[in-house]
N, C-alpha and C positions, 0 to 999 in steps of 0.2 A: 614910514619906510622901514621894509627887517634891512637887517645888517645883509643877508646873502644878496639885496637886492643893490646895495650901493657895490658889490664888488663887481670889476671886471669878469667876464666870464675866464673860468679856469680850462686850461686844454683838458680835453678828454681822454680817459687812460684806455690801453689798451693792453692785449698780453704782455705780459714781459719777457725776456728769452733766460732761460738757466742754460748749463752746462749740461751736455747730456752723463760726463764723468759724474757730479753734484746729485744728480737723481739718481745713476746706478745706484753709488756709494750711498747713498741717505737711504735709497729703499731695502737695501741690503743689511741695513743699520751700521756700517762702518764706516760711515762720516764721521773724522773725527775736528770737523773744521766749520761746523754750520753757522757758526755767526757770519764765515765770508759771504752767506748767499741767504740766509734769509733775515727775515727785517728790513730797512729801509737802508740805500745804498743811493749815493750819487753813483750815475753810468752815464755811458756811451750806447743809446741802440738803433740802429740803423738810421749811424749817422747822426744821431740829434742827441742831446744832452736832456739828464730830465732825474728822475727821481724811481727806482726799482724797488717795489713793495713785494714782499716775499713772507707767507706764513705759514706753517704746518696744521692745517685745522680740517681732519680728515670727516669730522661729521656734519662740516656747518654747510647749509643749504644756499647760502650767499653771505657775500662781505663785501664792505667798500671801504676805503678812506676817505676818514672826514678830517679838517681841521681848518683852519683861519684861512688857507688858498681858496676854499671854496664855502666860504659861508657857514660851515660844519654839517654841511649837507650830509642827510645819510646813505643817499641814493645817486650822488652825482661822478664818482670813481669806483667803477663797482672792480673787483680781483673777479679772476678769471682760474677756476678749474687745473692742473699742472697734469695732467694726463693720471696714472692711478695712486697716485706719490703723496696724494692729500695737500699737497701742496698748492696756494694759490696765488697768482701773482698779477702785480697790475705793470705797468709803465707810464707813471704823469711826465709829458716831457715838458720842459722850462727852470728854473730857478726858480728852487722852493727853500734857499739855505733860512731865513727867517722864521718859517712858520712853523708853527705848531699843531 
């Protein structure tokens, strides 16, 4: 048996919601505060509690989060496109304080 197969299945990510202030100000280049919004972030988003991945990676054709919630899957949380901001985000909802 792989290890991904003994885990629980992990919720499914979806977009995340940023700030539309966070995008003007970042794509203008006058964010002077970007660790509040990208990187990983316990949140609140619609309603549910869960885990907000947030990166700046304006050339990469796809991304996901892997780690021990999901077997270190490389295709099972994929980030999502942020409109022209290069920014991509996902939302895992649940308790992830543990993992890696």
């Amino acid at each position: 048996m792989r290890y991904a197969e003994s885990l629980p299945a992990a919720p499914a990510s979806r977009p995340a919601s940023l700030g539309e202030l966070d995008l003007y100000l970042f794509a203008a280049g006058r964010h002077d505060s970007c660790w509040r919004f990208l990187g990983a972030h316990c949140v609140h988003q619609d309603g549910e509690r869960g885990t907000r991945f947030a990166v700046w990676a304006p050339n990469a054709r796809q991304l996901h989060v892997s780690g021990d919630f999901n077997g270190w899957s490389s295709v099972a949380h994929p980030l999502w496109m942020n409109n022209e901001s290069g920014i991509w985000t996902a939302f895992i909802p649940g308790e992830h304080v543990r993992s890696h």
